[in-house]
C-alpha positions as CSV (number, residue, x, y, z in Angstrom):
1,X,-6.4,15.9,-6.6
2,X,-8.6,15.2,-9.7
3,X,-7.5,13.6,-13.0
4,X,-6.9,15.0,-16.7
5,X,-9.3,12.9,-18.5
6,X,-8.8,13.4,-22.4
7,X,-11.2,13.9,-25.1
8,X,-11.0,14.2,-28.5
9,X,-14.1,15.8,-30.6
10,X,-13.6,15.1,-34.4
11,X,-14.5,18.4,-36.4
12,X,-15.5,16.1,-39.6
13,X,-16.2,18.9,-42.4
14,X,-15.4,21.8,-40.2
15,X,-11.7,20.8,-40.1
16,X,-10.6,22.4,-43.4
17,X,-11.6,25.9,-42.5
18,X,-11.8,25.5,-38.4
19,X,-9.7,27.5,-36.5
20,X,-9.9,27.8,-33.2
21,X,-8.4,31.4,-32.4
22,X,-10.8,32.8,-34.7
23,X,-14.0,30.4,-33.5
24,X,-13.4,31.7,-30.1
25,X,-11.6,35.6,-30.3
26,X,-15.0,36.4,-32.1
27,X,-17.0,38.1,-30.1
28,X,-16.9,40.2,-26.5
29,X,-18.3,36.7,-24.6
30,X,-14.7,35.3,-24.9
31,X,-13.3,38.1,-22.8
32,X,-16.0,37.6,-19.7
33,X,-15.6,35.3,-17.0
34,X,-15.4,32.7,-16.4
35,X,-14.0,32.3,-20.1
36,X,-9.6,32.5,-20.2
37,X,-8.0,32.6,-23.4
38,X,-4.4,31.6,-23.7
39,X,-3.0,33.5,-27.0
40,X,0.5,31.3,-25.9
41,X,-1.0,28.0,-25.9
42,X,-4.3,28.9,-27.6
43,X,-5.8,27.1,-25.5
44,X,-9.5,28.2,-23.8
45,X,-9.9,27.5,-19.9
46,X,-12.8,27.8,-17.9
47,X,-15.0,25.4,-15.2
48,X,-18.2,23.6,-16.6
49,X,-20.7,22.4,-14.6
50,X,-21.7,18.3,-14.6
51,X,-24.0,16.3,-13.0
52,X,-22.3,13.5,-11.6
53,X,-25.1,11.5,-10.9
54,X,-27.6,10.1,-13.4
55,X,-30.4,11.1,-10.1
56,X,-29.3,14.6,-9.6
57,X,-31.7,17.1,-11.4
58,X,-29.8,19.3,-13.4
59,X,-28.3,22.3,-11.6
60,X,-28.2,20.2,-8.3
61,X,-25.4,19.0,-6.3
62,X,-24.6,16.1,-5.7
63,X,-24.4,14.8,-2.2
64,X,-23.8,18.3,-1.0
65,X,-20.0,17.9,-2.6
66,X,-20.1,21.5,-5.3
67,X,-16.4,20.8,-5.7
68,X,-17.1,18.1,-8.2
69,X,-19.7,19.6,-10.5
70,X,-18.0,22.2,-11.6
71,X,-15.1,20.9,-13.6
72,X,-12.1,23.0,-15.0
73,X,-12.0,22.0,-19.0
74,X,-9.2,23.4,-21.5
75,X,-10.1,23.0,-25.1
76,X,-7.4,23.2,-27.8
77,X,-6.5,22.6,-31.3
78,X,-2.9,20.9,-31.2
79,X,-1.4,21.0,-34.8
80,X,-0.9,17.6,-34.4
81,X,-4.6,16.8,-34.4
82,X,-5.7,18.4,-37.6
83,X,-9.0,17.0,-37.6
84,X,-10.2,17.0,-33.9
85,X,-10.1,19.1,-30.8
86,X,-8.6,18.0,-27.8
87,X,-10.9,18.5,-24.4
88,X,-9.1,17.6,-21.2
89,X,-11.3,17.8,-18.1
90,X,-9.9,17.7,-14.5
91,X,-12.2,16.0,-12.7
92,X,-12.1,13.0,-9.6
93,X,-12.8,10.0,-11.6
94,X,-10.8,8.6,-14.3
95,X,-13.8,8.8,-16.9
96,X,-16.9,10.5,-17.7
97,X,-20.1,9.1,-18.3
98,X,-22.0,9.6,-21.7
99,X,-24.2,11.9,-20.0
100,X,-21.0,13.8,-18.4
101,X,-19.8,14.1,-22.1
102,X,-22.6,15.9,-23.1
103,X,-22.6,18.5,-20.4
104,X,-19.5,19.5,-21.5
105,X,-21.2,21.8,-24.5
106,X,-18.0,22.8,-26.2
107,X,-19.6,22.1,-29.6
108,X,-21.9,25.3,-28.2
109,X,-19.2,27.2,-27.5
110,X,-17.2,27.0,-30.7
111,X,-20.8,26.1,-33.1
112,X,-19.4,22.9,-34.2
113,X,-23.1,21.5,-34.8
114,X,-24.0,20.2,-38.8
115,X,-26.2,23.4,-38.6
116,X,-23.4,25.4,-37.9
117,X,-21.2,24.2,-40.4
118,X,-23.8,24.7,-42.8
119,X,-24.3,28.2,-41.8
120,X,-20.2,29.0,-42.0
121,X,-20.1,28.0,-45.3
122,X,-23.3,29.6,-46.8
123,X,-22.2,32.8,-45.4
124,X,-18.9,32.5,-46.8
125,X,-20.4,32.0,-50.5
126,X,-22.8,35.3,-50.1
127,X,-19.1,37.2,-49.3
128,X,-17.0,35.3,-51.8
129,X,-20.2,36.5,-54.2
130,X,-20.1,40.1,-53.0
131,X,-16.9,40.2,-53.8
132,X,-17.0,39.3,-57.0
133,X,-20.2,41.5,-57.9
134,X,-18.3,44.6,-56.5
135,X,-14.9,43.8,-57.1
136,X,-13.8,44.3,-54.1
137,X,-11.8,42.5,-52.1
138,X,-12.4,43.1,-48.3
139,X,-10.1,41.6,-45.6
140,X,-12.1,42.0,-42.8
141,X,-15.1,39.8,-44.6
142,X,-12.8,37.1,-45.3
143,X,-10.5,37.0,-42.2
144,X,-14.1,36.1,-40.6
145,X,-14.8,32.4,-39.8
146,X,-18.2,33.3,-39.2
147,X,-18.1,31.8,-36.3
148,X,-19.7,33.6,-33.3
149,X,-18.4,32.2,-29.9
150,X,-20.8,32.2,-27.0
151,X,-21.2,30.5,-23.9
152,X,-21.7,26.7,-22.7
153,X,-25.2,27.5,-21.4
154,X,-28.5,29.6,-22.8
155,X,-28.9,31.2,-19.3
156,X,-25.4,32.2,-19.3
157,X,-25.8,34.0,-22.8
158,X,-28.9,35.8,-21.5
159,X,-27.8,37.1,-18.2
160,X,-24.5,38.6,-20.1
161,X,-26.8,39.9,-22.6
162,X,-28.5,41.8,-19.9
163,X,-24.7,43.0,-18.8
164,X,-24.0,44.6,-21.9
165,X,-27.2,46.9,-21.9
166,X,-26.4,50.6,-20.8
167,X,-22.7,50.8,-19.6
168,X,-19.2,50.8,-20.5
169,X,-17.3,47.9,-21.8
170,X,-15.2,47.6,-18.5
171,X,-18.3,47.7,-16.2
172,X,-19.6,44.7,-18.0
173,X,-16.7,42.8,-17.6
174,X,-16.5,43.2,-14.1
175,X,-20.1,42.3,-13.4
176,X,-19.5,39.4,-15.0
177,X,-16.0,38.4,-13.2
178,X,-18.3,39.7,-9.8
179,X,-20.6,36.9,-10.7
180,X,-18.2,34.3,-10.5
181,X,-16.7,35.2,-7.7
182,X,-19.7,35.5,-6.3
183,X,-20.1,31.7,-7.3
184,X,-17.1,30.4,-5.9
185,X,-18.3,31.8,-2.3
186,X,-21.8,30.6,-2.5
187,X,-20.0,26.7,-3.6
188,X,-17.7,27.4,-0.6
189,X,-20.0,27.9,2.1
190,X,-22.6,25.3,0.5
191,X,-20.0,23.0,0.8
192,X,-20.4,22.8,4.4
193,X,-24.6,22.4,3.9
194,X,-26.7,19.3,3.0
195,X,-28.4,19.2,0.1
196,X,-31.5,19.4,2.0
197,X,-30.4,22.6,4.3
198,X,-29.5,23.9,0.9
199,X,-32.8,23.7,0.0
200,X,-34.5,24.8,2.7
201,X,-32.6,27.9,3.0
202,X,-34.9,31.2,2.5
203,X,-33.3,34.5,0.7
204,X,-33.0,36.1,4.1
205,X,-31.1,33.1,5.6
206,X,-28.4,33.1,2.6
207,X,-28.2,36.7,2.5
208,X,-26.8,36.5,6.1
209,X,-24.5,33.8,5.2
210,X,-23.3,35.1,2.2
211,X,-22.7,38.4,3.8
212,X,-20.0,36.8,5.7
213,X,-18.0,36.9,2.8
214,X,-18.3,40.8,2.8
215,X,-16.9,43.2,4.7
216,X,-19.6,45.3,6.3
217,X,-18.0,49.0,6.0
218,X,-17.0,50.6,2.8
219,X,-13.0,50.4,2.3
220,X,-13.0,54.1,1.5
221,X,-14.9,54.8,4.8
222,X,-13.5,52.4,6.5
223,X,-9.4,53.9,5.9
224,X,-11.0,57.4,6.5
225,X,-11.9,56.5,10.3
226,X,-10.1,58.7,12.5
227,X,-8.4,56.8,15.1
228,X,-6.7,58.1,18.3
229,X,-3.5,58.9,18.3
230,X,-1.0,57.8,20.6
231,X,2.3,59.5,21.7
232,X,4.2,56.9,19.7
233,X,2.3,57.9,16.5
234,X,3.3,61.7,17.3
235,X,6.7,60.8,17.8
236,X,6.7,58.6,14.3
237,X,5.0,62.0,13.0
238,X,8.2,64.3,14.5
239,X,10.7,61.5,13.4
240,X,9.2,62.0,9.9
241,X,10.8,65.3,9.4
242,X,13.9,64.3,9.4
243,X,13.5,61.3,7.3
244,X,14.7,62.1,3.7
245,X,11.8,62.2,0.7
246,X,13.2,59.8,-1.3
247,X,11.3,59.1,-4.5
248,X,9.6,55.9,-4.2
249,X,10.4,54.6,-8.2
250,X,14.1,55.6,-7.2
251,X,14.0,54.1,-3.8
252,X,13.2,50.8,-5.4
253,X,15.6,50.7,-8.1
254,X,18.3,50.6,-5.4
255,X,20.1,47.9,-5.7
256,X,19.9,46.1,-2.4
257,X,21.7,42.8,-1.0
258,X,19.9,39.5,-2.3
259,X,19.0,37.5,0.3
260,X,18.0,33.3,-0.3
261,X,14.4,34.1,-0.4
262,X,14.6,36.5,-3.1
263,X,16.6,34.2,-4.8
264,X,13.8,31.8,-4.6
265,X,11.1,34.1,-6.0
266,X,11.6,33.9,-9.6
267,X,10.6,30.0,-9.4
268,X,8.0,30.6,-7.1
269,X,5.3,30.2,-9.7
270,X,6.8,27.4,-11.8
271,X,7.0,25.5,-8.4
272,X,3.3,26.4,-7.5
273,X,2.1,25.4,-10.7
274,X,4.1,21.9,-10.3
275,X,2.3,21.8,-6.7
276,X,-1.0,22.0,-8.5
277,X,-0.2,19.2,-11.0
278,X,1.9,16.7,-9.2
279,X,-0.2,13.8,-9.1
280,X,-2.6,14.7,-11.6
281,X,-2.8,11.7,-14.1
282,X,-3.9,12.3,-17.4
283,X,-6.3,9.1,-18.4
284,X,-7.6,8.6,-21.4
285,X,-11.3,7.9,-21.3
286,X,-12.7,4.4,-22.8
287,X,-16.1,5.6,-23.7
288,X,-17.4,6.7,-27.2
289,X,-20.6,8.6,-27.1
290,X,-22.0,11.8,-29.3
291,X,-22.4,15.1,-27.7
292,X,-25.3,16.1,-29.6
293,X,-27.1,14.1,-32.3
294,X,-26.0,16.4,-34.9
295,X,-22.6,17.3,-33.5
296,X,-19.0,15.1,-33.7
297,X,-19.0,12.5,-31.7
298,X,-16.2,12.3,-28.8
299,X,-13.5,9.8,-29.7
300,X,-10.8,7.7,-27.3
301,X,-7.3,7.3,-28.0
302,X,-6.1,4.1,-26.2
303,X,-2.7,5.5,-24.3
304,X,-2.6,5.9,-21.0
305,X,0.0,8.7,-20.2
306,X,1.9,9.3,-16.6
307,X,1.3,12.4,-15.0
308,X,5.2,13.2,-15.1
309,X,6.6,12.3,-18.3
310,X,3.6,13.8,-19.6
311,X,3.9,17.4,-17.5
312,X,7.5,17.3,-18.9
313,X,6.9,16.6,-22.8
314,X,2.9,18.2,-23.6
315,X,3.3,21.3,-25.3
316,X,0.1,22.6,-23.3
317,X,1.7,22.5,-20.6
318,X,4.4,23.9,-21.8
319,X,2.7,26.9,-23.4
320,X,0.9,26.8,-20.1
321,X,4.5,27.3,-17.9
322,X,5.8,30.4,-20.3
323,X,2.4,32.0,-19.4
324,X,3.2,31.6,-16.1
325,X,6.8,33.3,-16.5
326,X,5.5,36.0,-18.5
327,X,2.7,37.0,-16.0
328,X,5.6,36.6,-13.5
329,X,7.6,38.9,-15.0
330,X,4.8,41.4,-15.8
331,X,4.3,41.7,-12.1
332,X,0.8,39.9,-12.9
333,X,-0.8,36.6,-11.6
334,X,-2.8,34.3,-13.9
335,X,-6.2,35.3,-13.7
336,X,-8.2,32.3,-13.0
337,X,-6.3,29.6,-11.0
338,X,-8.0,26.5,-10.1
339,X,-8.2,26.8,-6.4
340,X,-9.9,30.1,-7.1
341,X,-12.2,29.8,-10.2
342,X,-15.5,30.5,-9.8
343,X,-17.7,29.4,-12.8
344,X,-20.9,31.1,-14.1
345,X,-23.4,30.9,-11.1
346,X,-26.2,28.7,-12.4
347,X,-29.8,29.6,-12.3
348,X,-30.6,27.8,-9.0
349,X,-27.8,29.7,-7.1
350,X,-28.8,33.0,-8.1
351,X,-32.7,32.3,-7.8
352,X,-32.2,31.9,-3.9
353,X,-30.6,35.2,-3.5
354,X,-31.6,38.8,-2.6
355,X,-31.8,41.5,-5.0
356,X,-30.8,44.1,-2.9
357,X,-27.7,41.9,-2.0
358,X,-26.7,40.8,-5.1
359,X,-27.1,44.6,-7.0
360,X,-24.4,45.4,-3.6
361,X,-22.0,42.6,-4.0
362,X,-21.7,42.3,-8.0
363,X,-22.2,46.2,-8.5
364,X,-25.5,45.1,-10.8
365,X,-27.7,48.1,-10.2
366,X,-31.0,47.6,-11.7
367,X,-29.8,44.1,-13.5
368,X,-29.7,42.4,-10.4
369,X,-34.0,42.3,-9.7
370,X,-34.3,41.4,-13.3
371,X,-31.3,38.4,-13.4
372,X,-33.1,37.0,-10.4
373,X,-36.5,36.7,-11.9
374,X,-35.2,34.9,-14.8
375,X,-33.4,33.0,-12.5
376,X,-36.6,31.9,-10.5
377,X,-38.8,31.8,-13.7
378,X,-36.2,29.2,-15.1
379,X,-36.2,27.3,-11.8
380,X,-40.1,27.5,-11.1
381,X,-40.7,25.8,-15.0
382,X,-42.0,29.3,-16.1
383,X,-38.9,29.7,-18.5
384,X,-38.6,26.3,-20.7
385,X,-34.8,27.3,-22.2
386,X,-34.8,23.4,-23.4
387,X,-37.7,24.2,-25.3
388,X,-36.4,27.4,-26.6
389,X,-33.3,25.5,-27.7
390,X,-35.1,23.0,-29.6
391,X,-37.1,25.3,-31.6
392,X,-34.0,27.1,-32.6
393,X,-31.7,23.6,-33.5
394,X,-32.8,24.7,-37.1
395,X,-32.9,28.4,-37.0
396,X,-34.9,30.0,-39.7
397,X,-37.1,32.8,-40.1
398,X,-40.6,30.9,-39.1
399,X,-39.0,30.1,-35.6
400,X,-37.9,33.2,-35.4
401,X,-40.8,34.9,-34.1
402,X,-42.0,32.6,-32.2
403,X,-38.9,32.9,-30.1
404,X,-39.0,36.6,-30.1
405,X,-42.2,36.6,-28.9
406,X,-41.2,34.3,-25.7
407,X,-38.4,36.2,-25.0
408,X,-40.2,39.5,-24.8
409,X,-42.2,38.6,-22.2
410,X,-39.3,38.4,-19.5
411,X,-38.5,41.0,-17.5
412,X,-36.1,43.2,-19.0
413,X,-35.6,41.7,-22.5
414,X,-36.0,44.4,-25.0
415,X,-35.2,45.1,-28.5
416,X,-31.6,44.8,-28.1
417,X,-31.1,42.1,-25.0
418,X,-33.3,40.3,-27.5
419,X,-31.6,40.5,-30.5
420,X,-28.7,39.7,-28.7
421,X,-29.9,36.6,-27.2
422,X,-31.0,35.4,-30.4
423,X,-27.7,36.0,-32.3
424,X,-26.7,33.8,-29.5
425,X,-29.4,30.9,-31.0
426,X,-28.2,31.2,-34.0
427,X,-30.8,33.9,-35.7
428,X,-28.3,36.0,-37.8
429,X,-30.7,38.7,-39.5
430,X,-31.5,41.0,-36.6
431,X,-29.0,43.0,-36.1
432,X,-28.5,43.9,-32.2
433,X,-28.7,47.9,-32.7
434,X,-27.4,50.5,-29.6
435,X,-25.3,53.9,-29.5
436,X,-22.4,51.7,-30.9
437,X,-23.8,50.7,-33.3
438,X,-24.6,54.3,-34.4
439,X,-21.2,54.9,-33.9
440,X,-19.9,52.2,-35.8
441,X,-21.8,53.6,-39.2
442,X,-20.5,56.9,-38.8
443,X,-16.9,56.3,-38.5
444,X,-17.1,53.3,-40.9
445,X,-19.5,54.1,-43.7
446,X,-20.0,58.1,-43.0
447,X,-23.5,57.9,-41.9
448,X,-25.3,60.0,-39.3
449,X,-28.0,57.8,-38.4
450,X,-30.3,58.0,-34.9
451,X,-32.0,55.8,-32.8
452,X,-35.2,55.9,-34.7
453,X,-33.3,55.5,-38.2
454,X,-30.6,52.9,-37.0
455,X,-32.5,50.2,-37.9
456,X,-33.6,51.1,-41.5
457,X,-30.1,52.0,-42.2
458,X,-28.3,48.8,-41.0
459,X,-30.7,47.2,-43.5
460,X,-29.6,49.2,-46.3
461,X,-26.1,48.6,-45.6
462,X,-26.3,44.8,-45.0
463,X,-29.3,43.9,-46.1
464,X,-27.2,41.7,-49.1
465,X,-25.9,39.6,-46.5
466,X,-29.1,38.4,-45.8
467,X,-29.9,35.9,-44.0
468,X,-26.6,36.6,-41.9
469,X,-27.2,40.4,-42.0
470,X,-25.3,40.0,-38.6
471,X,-22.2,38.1,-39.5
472,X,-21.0,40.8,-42.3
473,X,-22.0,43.8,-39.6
474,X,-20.1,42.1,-36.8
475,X,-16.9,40.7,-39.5
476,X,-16.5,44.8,-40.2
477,X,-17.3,45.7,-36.4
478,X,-14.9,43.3,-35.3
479,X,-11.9,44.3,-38.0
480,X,-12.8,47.7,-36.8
481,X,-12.3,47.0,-33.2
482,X,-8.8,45.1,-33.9
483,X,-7.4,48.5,-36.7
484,X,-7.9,50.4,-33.3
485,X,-6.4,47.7,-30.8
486,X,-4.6,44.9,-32.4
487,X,-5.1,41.9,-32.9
488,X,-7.4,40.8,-30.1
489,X,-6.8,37.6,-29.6
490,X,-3.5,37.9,-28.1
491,X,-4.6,41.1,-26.6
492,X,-3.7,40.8,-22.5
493,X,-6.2,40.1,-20.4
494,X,-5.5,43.7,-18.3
495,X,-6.0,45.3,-21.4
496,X,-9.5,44.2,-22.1
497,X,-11.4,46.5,-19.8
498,X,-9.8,49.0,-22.0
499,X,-12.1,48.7,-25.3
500,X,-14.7,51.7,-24.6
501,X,-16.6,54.3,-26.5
502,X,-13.9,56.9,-25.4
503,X,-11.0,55.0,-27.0
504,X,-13.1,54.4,-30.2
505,X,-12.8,58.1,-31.3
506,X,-10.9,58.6,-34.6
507,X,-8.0,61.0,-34.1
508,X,-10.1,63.7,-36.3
509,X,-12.5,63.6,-34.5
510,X,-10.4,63.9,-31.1
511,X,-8.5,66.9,-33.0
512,X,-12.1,69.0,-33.5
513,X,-13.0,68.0,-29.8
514,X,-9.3,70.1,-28.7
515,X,-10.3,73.3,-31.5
516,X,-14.1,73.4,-30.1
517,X,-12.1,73.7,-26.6
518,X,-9.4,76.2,-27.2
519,X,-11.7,78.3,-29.6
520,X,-14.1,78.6,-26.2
């Protein structure tokens, strides 16, 4: 068992308008593995990957152990800590090293850097000065932090750009929860490989392990086998006749004898949970050390808590248990558990794989070639994403194109995996334009544009925005998106898959659908 180490991140200027529900229930990214939002706790949950050596390269294991590179991390706001976040890693040592700290990238996540801030707060003067101009007063600019969350890592915000390109909403989420999963099964076999075996493993070598993992026959062709059938299994048929067809809903609302074990089920998960964090010490770590240069710096707070007193008094954990007990009583499991978590796979794990198998296990189709070769160009020293993020620390329109230009050049990176990928850099006045986008100005703003006028119209429309064009088209697209759904930060997470093109039909438009139909 690992320990809770706590960090806090001081928000400094950010703190009087941060808020954490809105810096991370902004944008599709939050919804995709391995990111978990708790709308209980709000608390976000999801494995980051460290180095723990200062002499591993990064995106290496160390001594052939995965188990401790990828960390779980939960990242909250407690309204007791007004002016800091709190980061509590479970790892296997009681503290993390300054490098460790850095690793941790939550300031990426959530856009906590001075650049950031300064963006936030520009963008909110252009609105509060639209505003005025107009006389209008629109909700759905101001309830905006303008704050876009995305992930820990650049390669991570570029492969689930490619995931978004040409499919429903639910496909891309399951790519992306395929992915992880796929993860957790490549760190469990490595486990039981050296470093160097690791290494020295070709694609066709860990194609045959990893197919281990996967049953070789289809499930539907595998339950359509026909089998031979024994005299028993004719008799079972006969006996079948006489056995009354009892409604199966029905047949289970019987009330039927409780026995001690079912008694026991309605604690089962608290008690597993408790199994999980028995023993778990939260320590507070002693170091002080910045994340980024231009980011808050982590602070300590000098109390050591016990792991019991403090399992029975944190409000977390707390929040944490109800979760539990509602996904209990919802006949649902919490989605990412620790023993089971996969994280993001990094680009060294994917780089080593076959395209044929990977487009089979994750369901990728023609993504899965062009994931790989960013993978090995990224690996191979072809792909400098350091570089990229260092010309982009100050985003501004001479940068931009630059970037654009290196970005164009991979495999499968066009106009709107681009634009994308750049919002993700912080570049907010492309606007990333598709068939929902096309959409979006027709239902909103009554306008039939195409895909050879999309462009020129988002322009028109929020061209005043500019520089952050994208932030007042995504603060209307993302008001629009919770008018039709709810609020969608306490949205369950079964529910997500359920944002698509079909369910973003207006009712009058669903009504002419049904006349066209009859009138035929």
């Amino acid at each position: 068992m690992g320990s809770w180490v706590l960090l806090e991140v001081p928000l400094g200027e950010a703190a009087v308008t941060f808020d954490i529900e809105k810096a991370v229930c902004s944008h599709g990214l939050f919804m995709m593995a391995p990111n978990h939002w708790d709308p209980l706790s709000k608390t976000l949950s999801r494995p980051l990957n460290l180095c723990l050596s200062p002499l591993s390269p990064p995106l290496h294991y160390h001594d052939g152990d995965t188990k401790e590179n990828n960390v779980m991390v939960r990242v909250s706001h407690p309204p007791d800590s007004p002016l800091s976040l709190h980061v509590k890693v479970c790892c296997f040592s009681h503290s993390l090293t300054p490098q460790q700290k850095q690793q941790l990238l939550v300031v990426r996540m959530l856009r906590l850097t001075d650049n950031d801030e300064r963006n936030v707060r520009e963008y909110r003067k252009i609105v509060a000065s639209i505003s005025e101009q107009e006389q209008i007063r629109s909700d759905s600019l101001r309830s905006f932090s303008g704050r876009v969350f995305r992930s820990p890592t650049l390669f991570e915000d570029m492969v689930k750009c490619i995931l978004l390109c040409n499919c429903q909403w639910s496909r891309t989420l399951s790519m992306a929860k395929a992915l992880c999963e796929l993860q957790a099964e490549l760190q469990h076999q490595s486990s039981s490989l050296s470093v160097t075996e690791s290494e020295g493993m070709n694609s066709s070598a860990l194609k045959a392990e990893t197919e281990k993992f996967i049953p070789n026959t289809p499930v539907r062709k595998d339950l359509e086998r026909k089998l031979p059938v024994s005299k028993i299994s004719k008799k079972s048929a006969e006996t079948e006749k006489f056995i009354p067809k009892t409604p199966v809903r029905k047949d289970l609302e019987r009330k039927l004898p409780v026995s001690k074990i079912s008694k026991k089920l309605t604690t089962k998960f608290s008690q597993t949970k408790a199994e999980l964090e028995v023993g778990v010490n939260l320590r507070v770590d002693s170091d002080i050390t910045t994340i980024l240069d231009s980011s808050p710096n982590f602070i300590q707070d000098h109390v050591e808590i016990d792991s019991e007193p403090f399992l029975a008094s944190n409000e977390l954990f707390t929040a944490n248990s109800n979760s539990v007990s509602d996904l209990q009583s919802s006949g649902e499991r919490e989605p990412y558990a620790y023993d089971r978590t996969g994280n993001f796979p990094s680009p060294r794990e994917l780089a080593i794989l076959d395209g044929t198998f990977l487009a089979k296990r994750c369901n990728l189709g023609y993504r899965a070639s062009r994931i790989i070769k960013l993978a090995k160009g990224i690996v191979e020293g072809k792909i400098q994403l350091r570089h990229l993020e260092e010309v982009c620390k100050e985003a501004n329109l001479s940068s931009y194109d630059k970037v654009a230009m290196q970005l164009s050049e991979i495999d499968g990176f066009g106009p709107f995996t681009c634009a994308n990928v750049l919002m993700c850099m912080g570049y907010y006045h492309v606007i990333p334009t598709d068939s929902e986008t096309i959409r979006h100005l027709k239902q909103v703003h009554g306008k039939s544009s195409t895909i050879q006028t999309i462009k020129r119209d988002v322009e028109i429309i929020y061209g005043k925005f500019a520089p952050f064009q994208f932030l007042g088209y995504w603060a209307e697209m993302w008001h629009f998106y919770e008018q039709r759904f709810g609020k969608l930060s306490v949205m369950p997470y079964s529910d997500y898959k359920l944002i698509t093109s079909s369910n973003m039909r207006t009712k009058r438009s669903c009504k002419n659908k049904r006349t066209k139909m009859s009138q035929q």
